[in-house]
N, C-alpha and C positions, 0 to 999 in steps of 0.2 A: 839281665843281659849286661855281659862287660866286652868294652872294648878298648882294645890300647893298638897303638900303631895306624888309625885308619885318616884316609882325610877327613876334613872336617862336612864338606857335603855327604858323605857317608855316615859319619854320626849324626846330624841333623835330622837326616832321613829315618836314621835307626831307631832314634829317638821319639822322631814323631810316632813313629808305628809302635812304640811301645807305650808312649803317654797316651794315648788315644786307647791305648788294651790294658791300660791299667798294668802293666807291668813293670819292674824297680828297673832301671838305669845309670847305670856307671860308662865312664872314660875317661882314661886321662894317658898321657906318655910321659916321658921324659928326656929334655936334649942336655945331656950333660950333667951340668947345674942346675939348670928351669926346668918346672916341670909342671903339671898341673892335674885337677883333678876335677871332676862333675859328676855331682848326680841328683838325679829326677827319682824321686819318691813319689813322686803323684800326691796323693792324699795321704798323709803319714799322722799314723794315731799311735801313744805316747803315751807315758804312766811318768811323773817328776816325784820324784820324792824330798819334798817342803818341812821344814823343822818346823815346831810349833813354839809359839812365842810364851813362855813361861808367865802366867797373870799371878802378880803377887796382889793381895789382898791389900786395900786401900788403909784400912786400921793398922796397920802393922806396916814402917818403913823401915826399921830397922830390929834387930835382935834374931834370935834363933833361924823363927820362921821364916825371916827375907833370907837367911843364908842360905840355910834350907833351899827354898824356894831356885836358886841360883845355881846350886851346889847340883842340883838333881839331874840326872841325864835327860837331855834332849828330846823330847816324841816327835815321830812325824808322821806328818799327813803325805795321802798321797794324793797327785794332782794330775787328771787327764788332759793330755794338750792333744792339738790336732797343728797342723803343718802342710800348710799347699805349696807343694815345691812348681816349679817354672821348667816351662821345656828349654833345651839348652838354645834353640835357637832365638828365643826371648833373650836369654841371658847373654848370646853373642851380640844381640841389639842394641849397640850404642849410638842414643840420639846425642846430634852436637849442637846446639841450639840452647838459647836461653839460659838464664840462671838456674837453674835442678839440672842440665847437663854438665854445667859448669862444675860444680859442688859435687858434682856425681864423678867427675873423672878426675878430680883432686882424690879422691879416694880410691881411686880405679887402682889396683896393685900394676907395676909395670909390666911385671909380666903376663898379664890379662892382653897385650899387644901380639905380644913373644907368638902366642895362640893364633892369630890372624896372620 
């Protein structure tokens, strides 16, 4: 589900009905310059693709072999990740309280307000 242009009790809502059905979620608009964007993956499973770290032989720190060794392309492994995304109305949720709200809205982008 996408939606752009709606209020924001209207995405809340839309959103709950779609986190709750397992279904992917998007929204975002934009006013001018600011703009923004959200989305609800629910449980989101992911394939990373990781370089493998080249093991040069202990006996051997230098000559042919370590060049070798260095010189040779890349392999990689692949890596399964999983990701629990947040319903948007969690992420509209700003406590202001204590030190971790503090440090949490030092980092809060400005325009995460712009949205409210």
């Amino acid at each position: 589900v996408c939606l752009t242009c709606c209020s924001k009790e209207s995405m809340v809502r839309i959103n709950q009905i779609c986190h709750k059905n397992g279904i992917k979620f998007f929204t975002g608009d934009v006013f001018g310059y600011h703009g923004y964007m959200f989305a609800d993956l629910g449980q989101h499973e992911f394939v990373e693709e990781k370089p493998k770290v080249a093991k040069v032989s202990t006996g051997v720190e230098d000559g042919p072999e370590a060049k070798r060794a260095r010189l040779e392309p890349a392999e990689t492994t692949m890596v399964k990740k999983q990701l629990q995304f947040c319903p948007l109305r969690d992420a509209l949720a700003l406590q202001g309280r204590g030190e971790e709200a503090a440090a949490a809205l030092r980092k809060t982008a400005p325009d995460y307000f712009l949205l409210h």
